[in-house]
C-alpha positions in Angstrom: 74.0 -15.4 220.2 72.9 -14.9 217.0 75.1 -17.0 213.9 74.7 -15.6 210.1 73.1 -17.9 208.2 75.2 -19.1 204.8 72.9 -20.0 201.7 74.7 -22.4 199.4 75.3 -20.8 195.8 72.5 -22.0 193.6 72.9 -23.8 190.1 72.6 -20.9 188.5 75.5 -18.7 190.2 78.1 -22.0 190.3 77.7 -21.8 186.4 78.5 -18.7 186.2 81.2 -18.8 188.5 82.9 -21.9 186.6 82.2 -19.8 183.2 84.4 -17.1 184.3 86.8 -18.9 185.9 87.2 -20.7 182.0 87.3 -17.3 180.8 90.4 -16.2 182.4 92.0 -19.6 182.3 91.8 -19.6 178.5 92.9 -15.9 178.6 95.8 -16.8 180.2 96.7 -19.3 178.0 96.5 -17.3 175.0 98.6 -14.1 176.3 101.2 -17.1 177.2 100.8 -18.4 173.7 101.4 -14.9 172.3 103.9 -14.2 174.2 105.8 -17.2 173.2 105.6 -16.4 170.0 106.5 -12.9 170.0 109.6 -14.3 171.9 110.4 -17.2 169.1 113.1 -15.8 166.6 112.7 -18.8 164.1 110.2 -21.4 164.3 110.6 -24.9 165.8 110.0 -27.0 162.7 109.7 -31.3 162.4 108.1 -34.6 160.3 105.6 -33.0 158.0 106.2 -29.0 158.0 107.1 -27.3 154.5 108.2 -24.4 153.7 111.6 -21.5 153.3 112.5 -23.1 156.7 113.0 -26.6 155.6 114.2 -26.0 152.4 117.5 -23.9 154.6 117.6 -26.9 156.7 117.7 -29.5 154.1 120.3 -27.4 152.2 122.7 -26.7 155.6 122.2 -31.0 156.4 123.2 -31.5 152.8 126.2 -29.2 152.6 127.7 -31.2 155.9 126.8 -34.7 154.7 123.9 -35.6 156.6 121.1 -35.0 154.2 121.3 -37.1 151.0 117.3 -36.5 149.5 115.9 -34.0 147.1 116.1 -30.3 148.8 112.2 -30.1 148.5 111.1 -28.1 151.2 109.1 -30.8 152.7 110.2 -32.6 156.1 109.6 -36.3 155.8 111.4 -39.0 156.9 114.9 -38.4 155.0 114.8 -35.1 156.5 114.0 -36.4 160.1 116.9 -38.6 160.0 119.4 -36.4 158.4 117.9 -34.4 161.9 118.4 -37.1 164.1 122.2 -38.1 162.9 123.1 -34.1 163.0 122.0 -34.0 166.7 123.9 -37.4 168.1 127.0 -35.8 166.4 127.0 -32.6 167.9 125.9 -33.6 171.6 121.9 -32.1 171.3 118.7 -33.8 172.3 117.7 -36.4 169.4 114.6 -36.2 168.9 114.2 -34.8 165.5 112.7 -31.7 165.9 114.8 -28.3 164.8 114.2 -25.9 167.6 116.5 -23.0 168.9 119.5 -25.3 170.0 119.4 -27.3 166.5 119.4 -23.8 164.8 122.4 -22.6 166.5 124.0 -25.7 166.2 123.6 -25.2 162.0 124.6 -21.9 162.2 121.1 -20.7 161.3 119.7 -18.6 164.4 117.9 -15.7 163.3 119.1 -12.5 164.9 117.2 -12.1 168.0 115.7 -8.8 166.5 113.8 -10.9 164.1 110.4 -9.6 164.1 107.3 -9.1 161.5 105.1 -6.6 161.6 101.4 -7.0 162.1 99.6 -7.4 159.1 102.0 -10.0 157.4 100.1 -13.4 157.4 103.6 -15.3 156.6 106.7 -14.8 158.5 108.3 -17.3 156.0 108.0 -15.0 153.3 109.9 -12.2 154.9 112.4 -14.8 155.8 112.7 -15.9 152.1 113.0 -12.4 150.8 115.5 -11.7 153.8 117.2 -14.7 152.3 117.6 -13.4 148.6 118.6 -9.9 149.8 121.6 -10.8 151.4 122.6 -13.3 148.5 122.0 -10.8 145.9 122.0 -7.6 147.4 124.9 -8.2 149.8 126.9 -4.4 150.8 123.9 -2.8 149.1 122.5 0.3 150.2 119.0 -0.2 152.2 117.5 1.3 148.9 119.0 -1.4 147.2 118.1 -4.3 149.1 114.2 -3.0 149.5 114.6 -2.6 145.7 115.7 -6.4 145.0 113.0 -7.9 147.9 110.5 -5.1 145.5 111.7 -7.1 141.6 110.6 -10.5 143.5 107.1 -8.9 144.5 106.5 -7.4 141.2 107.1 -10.6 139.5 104.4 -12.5 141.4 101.8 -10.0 140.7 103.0 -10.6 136.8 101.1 -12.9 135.3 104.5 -14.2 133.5 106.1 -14.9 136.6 105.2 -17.7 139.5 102.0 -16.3 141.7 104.2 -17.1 144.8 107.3 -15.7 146.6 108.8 -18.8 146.7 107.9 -19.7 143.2 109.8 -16.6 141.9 112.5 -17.2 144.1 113.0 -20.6 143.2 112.2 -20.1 139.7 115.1 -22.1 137.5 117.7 -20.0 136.3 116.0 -16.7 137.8 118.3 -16.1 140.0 122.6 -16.2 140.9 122.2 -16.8 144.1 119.9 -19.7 144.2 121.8 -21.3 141.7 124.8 -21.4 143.2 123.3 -22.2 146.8 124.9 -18.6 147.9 121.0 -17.5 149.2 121.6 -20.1 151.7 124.8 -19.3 153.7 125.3 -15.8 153.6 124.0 -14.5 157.2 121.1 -12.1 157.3 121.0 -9.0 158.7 118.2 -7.4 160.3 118.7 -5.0 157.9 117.8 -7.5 155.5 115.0 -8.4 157.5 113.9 -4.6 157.7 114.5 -4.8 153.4 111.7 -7.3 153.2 109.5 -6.4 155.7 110.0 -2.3 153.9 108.9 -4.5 150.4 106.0 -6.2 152.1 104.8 -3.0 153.4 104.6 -1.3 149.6 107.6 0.6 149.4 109.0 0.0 145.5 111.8 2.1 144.9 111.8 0.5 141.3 108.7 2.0 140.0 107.5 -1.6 139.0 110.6 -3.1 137.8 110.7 -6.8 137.1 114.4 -7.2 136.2 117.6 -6.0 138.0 121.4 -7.1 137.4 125.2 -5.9 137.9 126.3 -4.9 134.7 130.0 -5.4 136.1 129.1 -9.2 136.1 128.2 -11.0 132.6 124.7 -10.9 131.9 122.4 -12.3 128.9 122.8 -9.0 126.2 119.0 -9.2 126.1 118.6 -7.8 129.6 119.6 -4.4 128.3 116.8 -4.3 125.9 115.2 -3.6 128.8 113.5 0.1 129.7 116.0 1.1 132.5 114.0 2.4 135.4 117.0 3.3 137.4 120.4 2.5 139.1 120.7 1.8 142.9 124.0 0.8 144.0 125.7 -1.3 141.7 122.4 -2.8 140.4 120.8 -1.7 137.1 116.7 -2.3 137.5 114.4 -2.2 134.5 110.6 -3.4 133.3 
């Protein structure tokens, strides 16, 4: 009886064999990765991250008495601690690293319908202008809140203003709601998401305004010398 004869693969074929078998291995890895992240409503933040993320967290620690530094936006060691004491006292993991749990535990989740839209580059920017929406535009018609997220974008491509989001935001004196720490615990919405993500995308309903206010709150008099581009809700918006 005849027995078929086996040849052994030769160099050649086992490297290609191994090559495609790294192929799909890294594949996999990455549609995990993406997946995660599609998945992740905020991100897990800890010792050297900066950013809109850990300038909330540092502000929320403050406010309870854990955090005593300067609210920098920059997670070093005070802000590790302030971490580590937060999450003994309320029964989570200590290890110093702010993921969903330590979130919830603030009172910080992001709703789960979080998302950005391809083409931003920063999700922390939609989160800031989500931020100063709902502490300034708060029961403000969607028009309205896409306007406010709009006066901050205008102002960075002014060359008067800070080149940054975050530098208009934070801006000293620019602003009610970050003076008076308001920005920080009003909830968003995913409407106010939707707001800043609508702003991102190009949609200006202020025609290139750079100021707005509520002219049933006091305001500097020199506001109104102002050309008034139009009223949306109870804000006034002008160049």
């Amino acid at each position: 009886m005849n027995r078929a004869r086996h040849s052994r693969p030769g160099p050649a074929r086992l490297r290609r064999r191994l090559a495609a078998v790294l192929i799909l291995s890294l594949a996999a890895a990455v549609a995990t990765f993406a997946a995660g992240q599609r998945g992740s409503a905020q991100p897990t933040i800890g010792w050297g991250d900066t950013g809109p993320w850990v300038l909330n967290l540092q502000s929320r620690l403050s406010q309870w008495g854990y955090y005593f530094g300067s609210i920098d936006g920059y997670f070093g060691y005070q802000t590790y601690t302030a971490v580590i004491r937060f999450q003994q006292t309320n029964g989570l993991v200590p290890d110093g690293i702010v993921g969903p749990a330590t979130w919830a535990a603030l009172g910080l989740a992001v709703p789960d319908r979080y998302t950005v839209s391809r083409g931003y580059s920063r999700s922390d920017d939609v989160y800031l202008l989500a931020r100063l929406i709902a502490g300034e535009a708060e029961g403000e018609p969607f028009e309205g809140k896409v306007a406010v997220a709009a006066v901050i974008l205008n102002r960075m491509k002014n060359p008067r203003f800070p080149g940054t989001i975050s530098g208009v935001v934070f801006q000293p004196g620019a602003f009610e709601s970050v003076e008076n720490g308001r920005i920080w615990y009003i909830p968003i919405t995913n409407e106010d998401i939707q707001a800043a993500q609508a702003a991102l995308s190009g949609w200006d309903p202020t025609y290139g305004s750079l100021y707005f206010w509520n002219p049933a709150k006091p305001v500097n008099p020199w506001v109104w010398s102002r050309p008034v581009v139009r009223w949306i809700g109870r804000h006034v918006f002008a160049r």
